[in-house]
C-alpha positions in Angstrom: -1.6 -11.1 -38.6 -5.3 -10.8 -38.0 -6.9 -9.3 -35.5 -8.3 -12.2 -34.4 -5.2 -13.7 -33.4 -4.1 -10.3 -31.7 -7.4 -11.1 -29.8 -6.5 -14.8 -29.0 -3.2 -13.6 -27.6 -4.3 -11.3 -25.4 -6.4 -13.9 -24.2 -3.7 -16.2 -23.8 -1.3 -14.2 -21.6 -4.2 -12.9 -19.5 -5.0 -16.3 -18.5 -1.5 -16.7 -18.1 -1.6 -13.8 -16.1 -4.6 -15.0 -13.8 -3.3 -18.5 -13.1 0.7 -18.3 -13.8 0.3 -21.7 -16.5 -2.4 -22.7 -18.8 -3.2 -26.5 -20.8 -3.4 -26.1 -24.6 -6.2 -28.6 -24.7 -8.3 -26.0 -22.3 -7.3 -23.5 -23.8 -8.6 -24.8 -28.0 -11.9 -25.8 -26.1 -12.3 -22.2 -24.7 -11.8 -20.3 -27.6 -13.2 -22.8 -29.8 -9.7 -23.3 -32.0 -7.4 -26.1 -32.8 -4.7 -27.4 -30.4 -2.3 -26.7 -33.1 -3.4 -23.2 -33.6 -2.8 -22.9 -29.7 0.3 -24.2 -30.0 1.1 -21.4 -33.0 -0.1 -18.9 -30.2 2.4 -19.8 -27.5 4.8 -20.5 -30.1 5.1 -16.7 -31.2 4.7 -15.4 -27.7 7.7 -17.6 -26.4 9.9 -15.4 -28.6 9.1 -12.4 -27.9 9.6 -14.1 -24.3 5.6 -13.5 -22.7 6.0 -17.3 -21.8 7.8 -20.1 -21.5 6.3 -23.5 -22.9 6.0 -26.5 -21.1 4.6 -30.6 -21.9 0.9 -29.6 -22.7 0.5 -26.0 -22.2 3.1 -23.1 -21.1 3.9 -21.0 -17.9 4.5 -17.9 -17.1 8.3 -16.6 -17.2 10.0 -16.5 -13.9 13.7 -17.0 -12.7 15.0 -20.6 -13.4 17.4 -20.7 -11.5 16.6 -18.5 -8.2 16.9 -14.8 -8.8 19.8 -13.0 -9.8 22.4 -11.4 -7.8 21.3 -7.7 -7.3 23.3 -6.1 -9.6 22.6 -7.7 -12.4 18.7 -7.1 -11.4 18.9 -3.2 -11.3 19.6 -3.6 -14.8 16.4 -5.5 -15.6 13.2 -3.5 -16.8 15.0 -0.8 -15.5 12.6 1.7 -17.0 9.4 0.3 -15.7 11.0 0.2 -12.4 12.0 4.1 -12.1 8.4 4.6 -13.3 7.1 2.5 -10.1 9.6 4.0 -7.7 8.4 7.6 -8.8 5.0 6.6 -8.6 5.4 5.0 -5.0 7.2 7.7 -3.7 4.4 10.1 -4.7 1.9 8.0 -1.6 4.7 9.2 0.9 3.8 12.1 3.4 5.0 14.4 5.3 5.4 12.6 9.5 5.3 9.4 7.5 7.0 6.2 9.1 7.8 4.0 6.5 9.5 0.5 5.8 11.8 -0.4 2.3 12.6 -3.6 1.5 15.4 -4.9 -0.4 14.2 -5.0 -4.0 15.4 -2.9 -6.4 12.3 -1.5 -7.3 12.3 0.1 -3.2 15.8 1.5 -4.8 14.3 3.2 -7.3 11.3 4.6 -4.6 14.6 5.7 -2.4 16.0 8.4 -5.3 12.6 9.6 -5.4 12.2 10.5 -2.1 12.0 14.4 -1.9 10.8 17.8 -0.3 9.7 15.9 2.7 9.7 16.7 6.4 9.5 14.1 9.5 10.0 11.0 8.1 10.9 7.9 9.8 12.3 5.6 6.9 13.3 1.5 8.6 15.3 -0.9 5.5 17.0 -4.1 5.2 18.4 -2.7 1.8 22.4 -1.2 1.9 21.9 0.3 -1.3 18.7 1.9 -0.1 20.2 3.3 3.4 23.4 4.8 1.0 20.5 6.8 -1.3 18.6 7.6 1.9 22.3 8.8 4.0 23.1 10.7 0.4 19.9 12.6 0.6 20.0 13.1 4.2 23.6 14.7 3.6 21.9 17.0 0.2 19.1 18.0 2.9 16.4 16.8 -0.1 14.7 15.5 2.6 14.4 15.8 6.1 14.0 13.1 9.2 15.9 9.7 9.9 17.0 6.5 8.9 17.2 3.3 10.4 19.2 0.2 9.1 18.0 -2.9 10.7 21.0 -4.9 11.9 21.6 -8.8 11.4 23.2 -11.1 8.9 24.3 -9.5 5.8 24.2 -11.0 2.0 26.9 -9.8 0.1 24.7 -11.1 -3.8 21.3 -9.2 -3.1 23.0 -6.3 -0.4 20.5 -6.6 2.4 20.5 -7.8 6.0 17.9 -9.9 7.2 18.1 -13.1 9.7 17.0 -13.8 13.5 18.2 -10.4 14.7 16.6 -8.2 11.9 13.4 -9.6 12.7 13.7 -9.1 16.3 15.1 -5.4 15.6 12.0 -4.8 13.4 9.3 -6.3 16.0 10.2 -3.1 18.0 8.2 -0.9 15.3 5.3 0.0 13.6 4.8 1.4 10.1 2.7 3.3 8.0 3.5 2.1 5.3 5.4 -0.5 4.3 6.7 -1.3 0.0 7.6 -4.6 -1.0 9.2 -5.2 -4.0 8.4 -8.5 -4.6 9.4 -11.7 -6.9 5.9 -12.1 -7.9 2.5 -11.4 -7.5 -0.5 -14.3 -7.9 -4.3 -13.7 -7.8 -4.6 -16.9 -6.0 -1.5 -17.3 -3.8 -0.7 -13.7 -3.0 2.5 -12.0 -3.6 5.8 -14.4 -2.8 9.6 -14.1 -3.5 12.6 -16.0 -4.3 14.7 -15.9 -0.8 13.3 -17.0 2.6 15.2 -14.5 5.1 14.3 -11.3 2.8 10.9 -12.7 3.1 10.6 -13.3 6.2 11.3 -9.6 6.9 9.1 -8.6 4.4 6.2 -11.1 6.1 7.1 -9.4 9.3 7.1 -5.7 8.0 3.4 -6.5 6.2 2.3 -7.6 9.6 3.4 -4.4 11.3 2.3 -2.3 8.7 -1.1 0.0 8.4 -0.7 -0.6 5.0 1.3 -2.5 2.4 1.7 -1.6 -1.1 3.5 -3.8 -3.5 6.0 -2.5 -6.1 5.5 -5.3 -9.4 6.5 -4.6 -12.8 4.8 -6.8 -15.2 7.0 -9.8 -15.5 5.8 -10.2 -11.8 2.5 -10.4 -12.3 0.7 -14.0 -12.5 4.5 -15.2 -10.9 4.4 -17.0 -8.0 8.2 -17.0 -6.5 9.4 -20.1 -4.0 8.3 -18.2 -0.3 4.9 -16.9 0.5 5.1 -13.2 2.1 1.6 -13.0 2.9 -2.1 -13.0 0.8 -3.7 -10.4 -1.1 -6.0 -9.7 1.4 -3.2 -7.8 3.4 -2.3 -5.4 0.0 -3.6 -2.5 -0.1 -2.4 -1.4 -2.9 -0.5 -3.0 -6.3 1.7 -0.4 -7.9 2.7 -1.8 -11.9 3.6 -0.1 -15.0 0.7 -2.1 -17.1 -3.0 -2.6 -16.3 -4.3 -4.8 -14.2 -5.4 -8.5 -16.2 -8.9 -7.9 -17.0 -10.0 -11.1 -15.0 -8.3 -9.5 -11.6 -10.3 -6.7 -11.5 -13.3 -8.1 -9.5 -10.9 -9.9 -7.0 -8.9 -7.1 -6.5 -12.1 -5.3 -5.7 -13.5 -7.9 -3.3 -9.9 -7.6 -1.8 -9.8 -4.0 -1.8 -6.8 -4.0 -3.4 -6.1 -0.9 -5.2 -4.5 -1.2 -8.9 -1.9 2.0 -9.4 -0.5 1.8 -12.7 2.6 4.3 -13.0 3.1 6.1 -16.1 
């Protein structure tokens, strides 16, 4: 394969990237190809599942079918996820008040939480509160939890609803990580249930600042429910490099790129 269509590729999947679908017929004009060569392009990065293609161009994977149960998500780029977790948990700080959302990303940032003293740690997440009680017990860290009360979801293990939110009004954060179902240059970052959102929305807005846990199959995604706009990220937290065409966004936005590795 030459390098030119290595280039071409990488072309392809950072416009993908930037904008979430692109047109094949844009796409020959900008890099002054044939449509069918395009179609070649997006032909061979379907299978090794960077896309899916669509009447006229391709978009850029996502959940079908609304996201998975939870289990079956812990599973999923399980590696680049303890990467981000270990990574995330590395900002935290001694007095630090933090808030943990339900993804399982925030599960992985939970195990990793160590060798720190007065910490004030709010979650939605069960499976995050039994790492955090586990811990607590082991003495690896030291200060309290707080499990926000309301309606529980037995498929994604979390609580969210009317009475979360008006639990988690009550408090202020330092920080607050979001593990979300996607993350878009234009739309902001977004995921695929409304009440874990809604919390999420509400924990951004409470927040000093908000840094977003996002492998890369969440990057260029944009998931059914808004959370909120870049402009309120502080920081992105991913195992790959930013797309090349975010980075002067990102900077406008002041939205610092953390890659984990």
């Amino acid at each position: 394969m030459s390098l030119l269509s290595e280039e071409r590729k990488k072309l392809l999947i950072d416009e993908i990237d930037t904008h979430g679908k692109v047109r094949v017929s844009e796409l020959a004009q900008k890099l002054n190809v044939s449509n069918e060569t395009i179609r070649r392009d997006l032909e061979a990065l379907e299978k090794h599942k960077k896309l899916k293609r669509v009447y006229g161009g391709a978009v850029k994977v996502s959940y079908e079918d609304g996201e998975p149960p939870y289990q079956q998500r812990q599973i999923i780029h399980y590696t680049e996820k303890k990467l981000i977790g270990r990574r995330a948990a590395s900002l935290i700080k001694d007095g630090d008040t933090i808030f943990l959302d339900t993804g399982t990303t925030v599960l992985k940032l939970a195990e990793f939480i160590k060798n720190l003293n007065r910490l004030m740690i709010l979650t939605n997440s069960l499976p995050a509160a039994n790492v955090l009680k586990d811990s607590l017990a082991q003495g690896l860290f030291r200060g309290k939890v707080i499990l926000l009360g309301g309606e529980l979801s037995p498929d994604q293990q979390s609580v969210s609803g009317h009475l979360c939110e008006e639990m988690l009004k009550n408090f202020y954060v330092d920080k607050a990580f979001l593990s979300v179902g996607g993350v878009s240059l234009k739309n902001g970052i977004s995921d695929y249930d409304f009440n874990e959102s809604s919390i999420s929305k509400l924990a951004a807005t409470n927040a000093k600042e908000v840094i977003v846990l996002a492998d890369h199959s969440k990057i260029g995604v944009q998931s059914f429910t808004k959370i909120t706009t870049l402009d309120q990220v502080d920081a992105i937290i991913c195992d790959k490099k930013q797309p090349p065409s975010w980075e002067v966004v990102l900077e406008q936005k002041n939205v610092d790129w953390i890659m984990a590795d």
